[in-house]
C-alpha positions as CSV (number, residue, x, y, z in Angstrom):
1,X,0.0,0.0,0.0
2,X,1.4,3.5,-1.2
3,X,1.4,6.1,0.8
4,X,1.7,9.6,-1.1
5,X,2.1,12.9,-0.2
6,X,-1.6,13.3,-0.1
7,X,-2.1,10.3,2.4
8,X,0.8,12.5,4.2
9,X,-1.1,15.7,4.1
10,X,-4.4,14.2,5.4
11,X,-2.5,12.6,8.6
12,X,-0.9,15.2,9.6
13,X,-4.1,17.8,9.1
14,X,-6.2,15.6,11.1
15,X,-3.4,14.8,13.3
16,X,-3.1,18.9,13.9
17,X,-7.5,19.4,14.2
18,X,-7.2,16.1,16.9
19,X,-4.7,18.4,18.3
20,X,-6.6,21.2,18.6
21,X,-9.7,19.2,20.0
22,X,-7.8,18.3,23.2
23,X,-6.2,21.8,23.6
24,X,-10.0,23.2,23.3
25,X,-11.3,20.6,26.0
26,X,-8.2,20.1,28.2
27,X,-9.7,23.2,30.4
28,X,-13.5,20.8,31.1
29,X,-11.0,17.6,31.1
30,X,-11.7,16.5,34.9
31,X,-15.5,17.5,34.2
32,X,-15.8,15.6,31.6
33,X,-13.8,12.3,32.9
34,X,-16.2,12.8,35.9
35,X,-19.4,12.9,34.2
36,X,-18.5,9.4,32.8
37,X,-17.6,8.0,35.4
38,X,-20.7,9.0,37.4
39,X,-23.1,7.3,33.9
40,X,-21.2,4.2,34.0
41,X,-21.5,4.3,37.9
42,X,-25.4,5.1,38.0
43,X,-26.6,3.2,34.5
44,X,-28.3,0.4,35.8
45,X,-30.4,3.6,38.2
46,X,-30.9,5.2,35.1
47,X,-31.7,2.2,33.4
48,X,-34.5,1.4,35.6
49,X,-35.7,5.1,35.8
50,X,-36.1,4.6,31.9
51,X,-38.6,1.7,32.1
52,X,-40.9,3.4,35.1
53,X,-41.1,6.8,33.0
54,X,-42.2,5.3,29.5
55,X,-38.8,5.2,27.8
56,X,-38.6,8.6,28.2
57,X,-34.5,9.4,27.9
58,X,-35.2,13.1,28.4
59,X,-37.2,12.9,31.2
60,X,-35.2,10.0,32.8
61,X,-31.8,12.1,32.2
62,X,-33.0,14.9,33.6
63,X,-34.8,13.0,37.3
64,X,-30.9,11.5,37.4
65,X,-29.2,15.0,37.3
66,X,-31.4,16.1,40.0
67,X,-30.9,13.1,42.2
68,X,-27.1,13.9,41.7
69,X,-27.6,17.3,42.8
70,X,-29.1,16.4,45.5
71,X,-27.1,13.7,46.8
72,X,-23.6,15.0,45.3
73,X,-23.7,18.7,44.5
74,X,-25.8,20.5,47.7
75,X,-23.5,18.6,50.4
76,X,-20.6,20.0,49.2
77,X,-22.4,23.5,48.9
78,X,-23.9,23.6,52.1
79,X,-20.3,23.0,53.7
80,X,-19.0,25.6,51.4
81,X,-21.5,28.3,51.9
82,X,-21.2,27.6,55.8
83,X,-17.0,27.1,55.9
84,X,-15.5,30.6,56.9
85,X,-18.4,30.5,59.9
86,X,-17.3,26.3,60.9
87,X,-13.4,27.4,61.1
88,X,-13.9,30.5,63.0
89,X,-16.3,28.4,65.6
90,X,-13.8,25.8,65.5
91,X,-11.0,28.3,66.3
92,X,-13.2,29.7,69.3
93,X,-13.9,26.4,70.5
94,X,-9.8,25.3,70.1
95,X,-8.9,28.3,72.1
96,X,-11.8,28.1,74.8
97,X,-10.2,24.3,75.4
98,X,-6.5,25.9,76.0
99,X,-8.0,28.7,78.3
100,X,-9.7,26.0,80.8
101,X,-5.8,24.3,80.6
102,X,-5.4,20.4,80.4
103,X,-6.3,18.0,83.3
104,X,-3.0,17.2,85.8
105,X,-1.0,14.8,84.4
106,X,-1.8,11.1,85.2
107,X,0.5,9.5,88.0
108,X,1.8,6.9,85.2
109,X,3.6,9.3,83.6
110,X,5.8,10.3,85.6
111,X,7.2,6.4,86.3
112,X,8.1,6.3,82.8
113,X,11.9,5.4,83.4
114,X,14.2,8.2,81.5
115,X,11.5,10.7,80.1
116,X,8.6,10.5,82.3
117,X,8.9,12.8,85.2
118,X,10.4,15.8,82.9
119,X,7.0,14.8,80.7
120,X,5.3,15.1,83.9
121,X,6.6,18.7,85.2
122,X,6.1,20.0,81.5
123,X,2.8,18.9,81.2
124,X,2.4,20.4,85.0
125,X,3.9,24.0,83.6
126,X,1.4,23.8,81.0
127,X,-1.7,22.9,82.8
128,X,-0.9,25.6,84.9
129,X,0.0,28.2,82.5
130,X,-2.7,28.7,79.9
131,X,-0.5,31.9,78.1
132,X,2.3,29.3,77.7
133,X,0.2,26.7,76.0
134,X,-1.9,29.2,73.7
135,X,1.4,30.3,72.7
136,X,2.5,26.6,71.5
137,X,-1.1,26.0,70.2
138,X,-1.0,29.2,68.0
139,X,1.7,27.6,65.7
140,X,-0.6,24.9,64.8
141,X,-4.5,26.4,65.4
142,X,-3.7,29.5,62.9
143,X,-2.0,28.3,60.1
144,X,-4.2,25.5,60.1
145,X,-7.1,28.0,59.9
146,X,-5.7,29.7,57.5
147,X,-5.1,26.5,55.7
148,X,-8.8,25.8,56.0
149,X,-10.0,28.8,54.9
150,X,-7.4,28.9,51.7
151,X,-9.3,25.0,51.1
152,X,-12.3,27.4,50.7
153,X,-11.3,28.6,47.4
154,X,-10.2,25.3,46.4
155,X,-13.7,23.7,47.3
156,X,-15.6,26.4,45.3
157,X,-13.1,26.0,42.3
158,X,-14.4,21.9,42.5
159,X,-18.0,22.5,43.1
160,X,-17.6,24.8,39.4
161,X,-16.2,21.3,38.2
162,X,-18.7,19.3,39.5
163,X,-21.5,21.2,39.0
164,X,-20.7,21.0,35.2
165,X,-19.6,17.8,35.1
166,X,-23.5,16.5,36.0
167,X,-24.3,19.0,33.7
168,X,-22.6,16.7,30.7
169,X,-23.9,13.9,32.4
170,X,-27.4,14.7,31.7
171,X,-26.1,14.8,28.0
172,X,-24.3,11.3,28.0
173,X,-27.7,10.0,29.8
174,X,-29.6,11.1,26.9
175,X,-27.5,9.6,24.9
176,X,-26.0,6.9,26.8
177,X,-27.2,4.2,24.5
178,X,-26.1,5.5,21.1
179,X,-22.4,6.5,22.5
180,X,-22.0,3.3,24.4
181,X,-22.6,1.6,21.4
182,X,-20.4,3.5,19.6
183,X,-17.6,3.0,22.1
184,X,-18.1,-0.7,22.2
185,X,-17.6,-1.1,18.2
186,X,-14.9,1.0,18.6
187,X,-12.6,-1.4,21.5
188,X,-14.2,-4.4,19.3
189,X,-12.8,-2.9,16.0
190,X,-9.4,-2.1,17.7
191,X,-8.9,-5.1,20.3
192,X,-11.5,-7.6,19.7
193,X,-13.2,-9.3,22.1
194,X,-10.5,-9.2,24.5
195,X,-11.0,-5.3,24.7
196,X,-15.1,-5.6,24.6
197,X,-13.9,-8.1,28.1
198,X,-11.9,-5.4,29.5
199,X,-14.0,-2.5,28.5
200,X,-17.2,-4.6,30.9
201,X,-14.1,-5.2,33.6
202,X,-13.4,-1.2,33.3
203,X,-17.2,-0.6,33.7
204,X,-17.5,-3.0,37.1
205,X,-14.6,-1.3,38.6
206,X,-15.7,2.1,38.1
207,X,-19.3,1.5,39.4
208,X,-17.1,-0.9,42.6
209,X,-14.8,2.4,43.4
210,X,-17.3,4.5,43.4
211,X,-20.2,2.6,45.5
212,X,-17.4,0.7,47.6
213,X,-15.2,3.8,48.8
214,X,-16.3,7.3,47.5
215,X,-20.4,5.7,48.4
216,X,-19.0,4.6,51.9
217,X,-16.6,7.9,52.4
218,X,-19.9,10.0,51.8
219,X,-22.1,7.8,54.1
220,X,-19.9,8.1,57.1
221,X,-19.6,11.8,56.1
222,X,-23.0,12.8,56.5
223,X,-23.4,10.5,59.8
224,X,-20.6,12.1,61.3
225,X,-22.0,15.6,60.6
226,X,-25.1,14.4,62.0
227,X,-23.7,13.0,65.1
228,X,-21.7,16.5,65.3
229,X,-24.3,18.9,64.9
230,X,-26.9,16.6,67.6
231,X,-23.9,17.0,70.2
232,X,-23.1,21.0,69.3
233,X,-19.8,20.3,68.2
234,X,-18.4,23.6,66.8
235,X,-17.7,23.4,62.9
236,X,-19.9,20.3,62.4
237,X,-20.1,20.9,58.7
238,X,-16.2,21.1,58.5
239,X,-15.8,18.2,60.5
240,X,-18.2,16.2,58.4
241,X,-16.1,17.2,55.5
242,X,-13.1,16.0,57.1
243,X,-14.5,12.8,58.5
244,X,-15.3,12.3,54.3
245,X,-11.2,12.7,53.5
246,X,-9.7,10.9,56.9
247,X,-12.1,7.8,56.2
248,X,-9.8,6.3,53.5
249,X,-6.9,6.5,56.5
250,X,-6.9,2.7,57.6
251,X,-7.4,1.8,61.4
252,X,-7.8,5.2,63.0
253,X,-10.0,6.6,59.9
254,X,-13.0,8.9,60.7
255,X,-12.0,8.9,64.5
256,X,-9.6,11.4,63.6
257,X,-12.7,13.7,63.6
258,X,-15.0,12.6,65.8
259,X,-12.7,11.4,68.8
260,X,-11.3,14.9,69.3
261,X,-15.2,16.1,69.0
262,X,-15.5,13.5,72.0
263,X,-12.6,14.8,73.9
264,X,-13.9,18.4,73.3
265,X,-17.7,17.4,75.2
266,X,-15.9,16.0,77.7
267,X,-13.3,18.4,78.6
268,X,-16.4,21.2,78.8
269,X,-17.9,19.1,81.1
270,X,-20.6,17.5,79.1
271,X,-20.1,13.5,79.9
272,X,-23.2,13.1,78.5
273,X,-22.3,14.3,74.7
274,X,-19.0,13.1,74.9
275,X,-20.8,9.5,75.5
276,X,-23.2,9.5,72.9
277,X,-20.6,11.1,71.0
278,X,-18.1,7.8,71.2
279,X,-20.6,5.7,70.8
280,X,-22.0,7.9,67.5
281,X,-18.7,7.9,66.5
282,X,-18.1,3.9,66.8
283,X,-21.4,3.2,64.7
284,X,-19.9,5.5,62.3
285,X,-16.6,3.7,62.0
286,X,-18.1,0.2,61.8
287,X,-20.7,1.4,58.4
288,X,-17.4,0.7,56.0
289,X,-17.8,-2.8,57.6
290,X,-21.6,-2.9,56.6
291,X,-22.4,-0.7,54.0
292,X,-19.0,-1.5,51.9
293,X,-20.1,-5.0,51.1
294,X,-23.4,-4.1,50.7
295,X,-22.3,-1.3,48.2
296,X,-19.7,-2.9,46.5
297,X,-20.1,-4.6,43.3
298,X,-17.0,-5.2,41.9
299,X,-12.8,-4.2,41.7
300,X,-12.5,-1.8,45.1
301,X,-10.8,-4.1,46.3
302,X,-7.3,-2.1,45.4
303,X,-4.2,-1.8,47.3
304,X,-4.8,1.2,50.2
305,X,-1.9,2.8,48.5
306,X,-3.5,3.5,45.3
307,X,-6.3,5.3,46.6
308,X,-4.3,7.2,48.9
309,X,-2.1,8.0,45.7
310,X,-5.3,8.4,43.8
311,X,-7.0,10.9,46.4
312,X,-3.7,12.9,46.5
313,X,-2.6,12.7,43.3
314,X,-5.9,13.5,42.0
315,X,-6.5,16.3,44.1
316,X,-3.2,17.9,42.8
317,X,-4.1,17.0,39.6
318,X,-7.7,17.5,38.9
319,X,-8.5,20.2,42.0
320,X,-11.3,19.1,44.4
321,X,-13.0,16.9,41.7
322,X,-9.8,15.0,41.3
323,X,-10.4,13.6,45.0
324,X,-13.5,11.2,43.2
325,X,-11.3,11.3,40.1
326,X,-7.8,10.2,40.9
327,X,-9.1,6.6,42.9
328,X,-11.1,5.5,40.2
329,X,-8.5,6.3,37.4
330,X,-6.1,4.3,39.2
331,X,-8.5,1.4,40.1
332,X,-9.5,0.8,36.4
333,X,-6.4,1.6,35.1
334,X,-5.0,-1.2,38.4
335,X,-8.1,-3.8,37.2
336,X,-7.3,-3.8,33.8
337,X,-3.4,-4.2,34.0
338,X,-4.2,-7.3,36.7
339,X,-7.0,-9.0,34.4
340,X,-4.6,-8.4,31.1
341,X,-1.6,-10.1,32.8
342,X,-4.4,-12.9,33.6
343,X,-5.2,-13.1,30.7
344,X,-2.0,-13.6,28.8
345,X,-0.8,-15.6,31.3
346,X,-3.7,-18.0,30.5
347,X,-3.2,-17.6,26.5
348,X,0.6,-18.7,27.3
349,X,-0.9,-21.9,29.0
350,X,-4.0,-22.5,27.5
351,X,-4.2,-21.2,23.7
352,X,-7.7,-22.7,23.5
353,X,-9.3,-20.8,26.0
354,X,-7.5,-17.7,25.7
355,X,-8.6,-17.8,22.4
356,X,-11.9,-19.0,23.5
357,X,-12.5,-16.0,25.7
């Protein structure tokens, strides 16, 4: 087969307009890598939402990008609207609990051989000099609300992102059928059906990410905040959208939010709170043991690494979209690279049924 300086020509023009696409949508990229993941997460929903309103795509597409409003988009605003108020109530409340000082040291301490009795008589200074341990405190409490507040800008910059991304969704649910169509000739056309496999195993991951982790993260999000505001926790809202990030963190997890909360009631006096607040704050904990496997369909089960590379990575990448982005980029991209390897590995000894498959 020749190929002239025509043939040339023609590559490298629509070589320089595919160029010119993906400069134009690199901006909406994140959106846009969202909003399918979010279809391909909620299709079988959608699906069903299809049959109970008469085949009605419009009318189905748009009852799913409320529902994601709802459930996604007005969380996320609510904390937002409400964050400069929760880190200035959280400040308040941070530096009411150094004025009332720390309890005395416990008699342990100071029997710990080496450091324990200069632990002791610092602790001592410091539970009985509030200035002295505001002064500490202030190296942490204000750049970490200035830290929070600076997160402000970033949240708004995601709920942009997301906001349009179900936007496009609504789009790709109206025309979910015709483009997944089209995508599936297109893997069969390139890789056969090897690639129509992996495109299904890419589809099951994406739907098991984001039901197994984000589904669970957000669960225990809006129990904690719950739990929080019940008690009269300062900052509830921020709390429940920390609870949401520290719930990926194996074994300590969302009690990085709610155990200071607990400390907090307790410290002011209120054993009762502090309590219900533990016991909350257990219950809360324990739902990635029940909801996860009730949630899960299918390839969350990733190494914790690659989510915590995913949610940072992301993050950095993407912006606040980029924390739902950047797991489920590296889980699909994880499934596919572990269910290729099986699968060549079972061409190599079994020809037959790797051909088969």
């Amino acid at each position: 087969m020749k190929f002239g300086f025509k043939e040339g020509l023609l590559a490298v023009v629509v070589l320089a307009l595919l160029c010119g696409c993906l400069i134009v949508l690199l901006p909406f990229l994140s959106s846009l890598l969202w909003a399918v993941v979010l279809v391909c997460s909620s299709w079988p929903v959608y699906f069903r939402l299809l049959k109970m309103v008469g085949r009605r795509h419009s009318l189905a597409a748009l009852l799913m990008t409320l529902g994601m409003i709802l459930i996604l988009l007005l969380p996320f605003v609510i904390v937002g609207t409400t964050l400069a108020d929760n880190v200035k109530a959280l400040t308040a409340a941070t530096r009411q609990f150094i004025d009332q000082g720390p309890p005395a040291p416990p008699a342990w301490l100071a029997k710990v051989p080496l450091v324990g009795q200069r632990g002791a008589d610092y602790w001592q200074s410091l539970a009985a000099d509030t200035g002295q341990l505001w002064v500490h405190a202030q190296k942490l409490v204000e750049p970490a609300s200035a830290l929070l507040l600076t997160g402000g800008l970033f949240l708004v910059s995601g709920l942009i992102k997301l906001a349009l991304s179900i936007l496009i969704a609504f789009f790709l649910f109206r025309s979910g059928a015709t483009v997944g169509a089209w995508v599936t000739a297109l893997v069969r056309h390139i890789a056969g059906d090897r690639g129509e496999h992996l495109l299904t195993v890419a589809g099951n991951t994406v739907r098991g990410v984001v039901y197994g982790i984000l589904g669970t993260a957000l669960t225990q999000a809006v129990l904690a905040g719950v739990g929080f505001l019940i008690a009269g926790v300062p900052g509830a809202m921020l709390l429940a959208l920390l609870t949401f990030f520290s719930s990926i963190v194996p074994i300590f997890g969302t009690a990085l939010t709610w155990g200071p909360a607990a400390i907090w009631l307790f410290h002011q006096g209120a054993n009762g709170w502090g309590i219900f607040m533990l016991v909350w704050g257990c219950g809360v904990a324990n739902v990635d043991n029940v909801v996860k496997p009730w949630l899960i369909s299918q390839g969350s089960n990733m190494p914790f690494l690659l989510i915590f590379f995913g949610v940072l990575g992301g993050a950095l990448t993407f912006g606040f979209i980029g924390v739902f982005l950047g797991p489920t980029l590296l889980a699909v991209g994880y499934r596919l690279v572990v269910e290729w390897a099986v699968s060549s590995r079972l061409m190599e000894t079994n020809p037959a049924a790797g051909n088969s498959k």
